[in-house]
N, C-alpha and C positions, 0 to 999 in steps of 0.2 A: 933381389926381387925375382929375378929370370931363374932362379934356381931352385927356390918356390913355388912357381907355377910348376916349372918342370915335376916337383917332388908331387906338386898333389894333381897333374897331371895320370901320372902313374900310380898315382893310389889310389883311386876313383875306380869302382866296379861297376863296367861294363852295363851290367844286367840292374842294377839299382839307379847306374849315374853318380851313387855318396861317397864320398870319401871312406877310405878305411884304414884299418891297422893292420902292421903284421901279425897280430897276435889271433887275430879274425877272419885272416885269411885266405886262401888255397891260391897256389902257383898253377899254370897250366905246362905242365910238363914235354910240350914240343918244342922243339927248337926253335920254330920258326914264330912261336905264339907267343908263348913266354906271359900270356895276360892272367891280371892277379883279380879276384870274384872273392867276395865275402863268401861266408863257409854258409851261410845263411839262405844266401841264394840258390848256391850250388847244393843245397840239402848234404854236403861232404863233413857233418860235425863227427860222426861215428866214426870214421876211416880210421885204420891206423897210420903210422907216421911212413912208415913204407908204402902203403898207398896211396896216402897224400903226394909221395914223390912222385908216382908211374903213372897221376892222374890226367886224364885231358878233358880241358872244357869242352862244350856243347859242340859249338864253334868248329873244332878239330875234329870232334867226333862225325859231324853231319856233315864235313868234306872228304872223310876219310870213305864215308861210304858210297858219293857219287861221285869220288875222285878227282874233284874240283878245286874250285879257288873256295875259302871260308869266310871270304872279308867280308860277305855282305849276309851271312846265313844270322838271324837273330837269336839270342842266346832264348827267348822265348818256346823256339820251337823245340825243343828239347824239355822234358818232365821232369829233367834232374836240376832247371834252374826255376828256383823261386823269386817271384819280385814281388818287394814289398812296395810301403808307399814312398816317396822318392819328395824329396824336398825340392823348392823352387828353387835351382842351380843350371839355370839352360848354358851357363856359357863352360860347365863342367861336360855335361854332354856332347853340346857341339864339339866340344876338342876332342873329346873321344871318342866317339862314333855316331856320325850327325843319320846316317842312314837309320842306324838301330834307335835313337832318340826318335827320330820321326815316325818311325813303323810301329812304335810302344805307344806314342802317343796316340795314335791311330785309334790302334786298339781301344787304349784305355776310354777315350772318346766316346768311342761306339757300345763300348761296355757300358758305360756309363750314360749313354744314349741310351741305350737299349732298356738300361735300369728306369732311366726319368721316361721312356716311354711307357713302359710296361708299371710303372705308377699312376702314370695321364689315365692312361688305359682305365683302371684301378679305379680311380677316382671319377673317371668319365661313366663306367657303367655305376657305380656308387651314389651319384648324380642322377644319371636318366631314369635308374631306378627308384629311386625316392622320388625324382617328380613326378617317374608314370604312375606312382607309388599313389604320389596327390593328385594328381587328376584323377586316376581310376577311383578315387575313394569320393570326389567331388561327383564324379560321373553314375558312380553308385546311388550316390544321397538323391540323386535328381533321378535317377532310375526308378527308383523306390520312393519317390513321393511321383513318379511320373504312373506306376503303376496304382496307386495309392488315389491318384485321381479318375484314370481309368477304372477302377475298380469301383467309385463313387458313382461317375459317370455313368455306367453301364445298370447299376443299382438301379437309377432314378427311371434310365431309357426301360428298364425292366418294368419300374413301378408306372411310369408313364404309357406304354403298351400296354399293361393289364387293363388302365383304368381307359383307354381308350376305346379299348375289346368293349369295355362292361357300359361308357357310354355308346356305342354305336348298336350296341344289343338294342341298349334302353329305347336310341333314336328309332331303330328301328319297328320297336315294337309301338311307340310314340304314333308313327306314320304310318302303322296299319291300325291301329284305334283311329289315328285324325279320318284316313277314308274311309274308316267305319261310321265315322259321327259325321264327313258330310254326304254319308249315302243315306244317312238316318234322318239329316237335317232335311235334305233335297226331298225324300218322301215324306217327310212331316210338313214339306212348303207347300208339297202336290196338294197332300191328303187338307189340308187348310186350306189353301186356294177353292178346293173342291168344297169344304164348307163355307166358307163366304159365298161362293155363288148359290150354295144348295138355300142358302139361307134368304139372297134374295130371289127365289124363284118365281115370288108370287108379287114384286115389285115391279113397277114399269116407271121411268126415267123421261119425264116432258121437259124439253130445251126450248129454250130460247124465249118463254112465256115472258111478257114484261114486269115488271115487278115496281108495286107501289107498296110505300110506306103499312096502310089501315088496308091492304088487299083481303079477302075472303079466298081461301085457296078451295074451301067444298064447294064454293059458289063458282069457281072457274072449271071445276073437274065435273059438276054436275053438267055444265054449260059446252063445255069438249066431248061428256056421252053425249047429246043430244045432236052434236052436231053430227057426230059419224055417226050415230041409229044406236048405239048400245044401249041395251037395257042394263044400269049400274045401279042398283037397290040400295037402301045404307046400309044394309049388312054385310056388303060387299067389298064395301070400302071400312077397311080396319086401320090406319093410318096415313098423313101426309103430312110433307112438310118440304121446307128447303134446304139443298146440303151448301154447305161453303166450298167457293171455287178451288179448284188444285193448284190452278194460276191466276192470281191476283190482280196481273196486270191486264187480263180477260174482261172485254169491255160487254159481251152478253150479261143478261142477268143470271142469278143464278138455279138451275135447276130445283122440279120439284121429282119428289120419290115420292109415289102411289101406292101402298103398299094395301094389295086386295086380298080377298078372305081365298084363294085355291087359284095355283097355277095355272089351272082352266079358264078361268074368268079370265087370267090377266091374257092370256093368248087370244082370248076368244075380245077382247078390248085391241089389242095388238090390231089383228085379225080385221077387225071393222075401221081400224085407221090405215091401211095398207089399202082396202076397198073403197074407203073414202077419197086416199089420193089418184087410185087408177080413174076412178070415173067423173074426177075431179082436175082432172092434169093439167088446164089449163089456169086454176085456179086452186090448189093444191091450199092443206088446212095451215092455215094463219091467224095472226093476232084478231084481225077484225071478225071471224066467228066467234072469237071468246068478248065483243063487244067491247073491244077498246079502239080508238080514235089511231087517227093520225093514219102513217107509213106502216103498212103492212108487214108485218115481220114473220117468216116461216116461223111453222111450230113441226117440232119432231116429238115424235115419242118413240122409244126404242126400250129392249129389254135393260135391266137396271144391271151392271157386270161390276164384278170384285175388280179391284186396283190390278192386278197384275193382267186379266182378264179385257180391260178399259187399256193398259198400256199397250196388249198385244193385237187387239182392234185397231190402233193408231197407227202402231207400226203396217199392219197389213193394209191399212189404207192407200197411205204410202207406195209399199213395194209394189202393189196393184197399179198407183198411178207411174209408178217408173217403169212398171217389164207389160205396160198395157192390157192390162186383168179388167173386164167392165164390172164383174160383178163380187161383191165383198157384202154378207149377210153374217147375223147370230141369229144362230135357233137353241134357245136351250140353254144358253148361255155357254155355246158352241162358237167358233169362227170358223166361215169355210169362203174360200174363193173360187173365180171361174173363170176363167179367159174369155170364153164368147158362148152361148148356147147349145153348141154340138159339143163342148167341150168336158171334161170329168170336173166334177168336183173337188178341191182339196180342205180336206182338215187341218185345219192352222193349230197345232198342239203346243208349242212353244217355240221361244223364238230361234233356237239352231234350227230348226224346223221351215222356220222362213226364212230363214239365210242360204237358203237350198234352191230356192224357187229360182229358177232362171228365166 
């Protein structure tokens, strides 16, 4: 058994570790080396037989030239030895040279390291690529419909800007027609206003007259000229009657409208009830000249005014008795006021007009 070992001790090639034959190969021709290398390894298959003899392995050769010890130089470092692939045999190696077994293995390691890195490698950009590959193609697709709505979006903002352009023209021109039509309205309220009053010019307005059921209304008007001195003809008098209240719950009766033949007559009637009352001031015209009974009831008569006319009367009443104006008259179917006798006059022409008055 021990002689065995020994035999395949020594036939085992350094530079592979495998066993071998003589017929395969080469001696190391130093004395002191004497080690046997497949012919395979040593790339020595062409030599002739004479040079087979005078040959020295790696080993000899790379001590020879730093003139050192060889034991530990590996038969690697040398291009004249080839290693092939080498079977599982470690306990063939350790007895023959555990340094050089260990330094091959190294290598082979790290070669083989290097390989499976440099495939990682390989496969890892192979990898990132094909997923940057699908992302960017996902990223694409959302680009492109992100564009695609943008493109919509901007469309509509396009379309929606035109048509706002073309309504704010429209409104515009809208809201200079509307203050066209209420400066047209406004002078067509004057110019009306102005005929309603033109129309009652020849009208006078008696308040406050009592009012029965079967009354005779010529028989009161002929009865009211006589009292203040007017001479009233019946050609004079071209209509009468009584109008309905504006307020309902107005517990006076309700007015009569006189309506006389020329705005002359009716001032020149006016006229004689104004003289009537100054020279009559203690006892001023009432019911009991027109020959009814009972409690005395003022009677007025005043010019007959259009509604808007009648409303701006009321208010100037009013403003008169709050900023203490004594005097508030219509002439003409005019309103005017006065604070006290030395003072001007005012035209009450509408009512921002009398919102002025301090």
């Amino acid at each position: 058994m021990s002689k065995n070992r020994s035999i395949r001790k020594i036939m085992s090639c350094p530079g592979c570790c495998t066993p071998i034959s003589k017929a395969e190969s080469i001696t190391c021709s130093a004395k002191a080396c004497k080690k046997i290398f497949h012919l395979l390894c040593t790339g020595t298959s062409e030599l002739t037989t004479h040079q087979k003899k005078n040959w020295t392995c790696p080993y000899c050769q790379a001590a020879a030239k730093v003139g050192g010890d060889n034991s530990r130089t590996p038969a690697k470092a040398s291009e004249n030895v080839t290693f092939r692939n080498k079977p599982n045999r470690p306990e063939i190696c350790s007895q023959t040279n555990s340094t050089l077994t260990i330094d091959v293995i190294r290598d082979v390691i790290r070669e083989e390291l290097n390989k499976v890195k440099k495939s990682m490698i390989v496969e890892l950009e192979e990898s990132l690529r094909a997923m940057v590959k699908h992302e960017l193609k996902g990223f694409s697709e959302s680009i492109d419909c992100l564009e695609k709505s943008v493109l919509f979006i901007t469309e509509e903002y396009d379309s929606i800007k035109k048509d706002l352009a073309c309504k704010t023209e429209t409104i515009q021109y809208l809201r200079t027609e509307n203050n066209k039509l209420i400066e047209t309205v406004r002078c067509i309220g004057t110019r009306l206003e102005i005929m309603e009053q033109h129309n009652r010019s020849c009208n006078l307005e008696i308040q406050c007259v009592p009012e029965y059921k079967n009354e005779n209304i010529h028989t009161l008007i002929k009865q009211l000229a006589q009292t203040i001195s007017c001479d009233l003809n019946e050609s004079d008098v071209h209509q009468y009657t009584r109008i309905a209240k504006s307020n309902k719950n107005d517990q006076r009766p309700r007015s009569i409208i006189l309506k006389l033949a020329t705005p002359r007559i009716r001032d020149k009637f006016l006229a004689a009830v104004i003289t009537y009352n100054k020279n009559h001031a203690s006892e001023k015209l009432n019911s009991s000249h027109l020959g009814f009974g009972g409690v005395n009831q003022p009677i007025y008569v005043a010019e007959h005014l259009s509604p808007a006319n009648r409303a701006l009367h009321a208010a100037a009443r009013l403003k008169a008795k709050k900023k203490g104006y004594r005097f508030v008259w219509v002439k003409q179917g005019k309103i005017f006021m006065r604070k006290d006798e030395d003072s001007e006059y005012i035209y009450i022409k509408t009512m921002e007009l009398l919102e002025k008055i301090v």
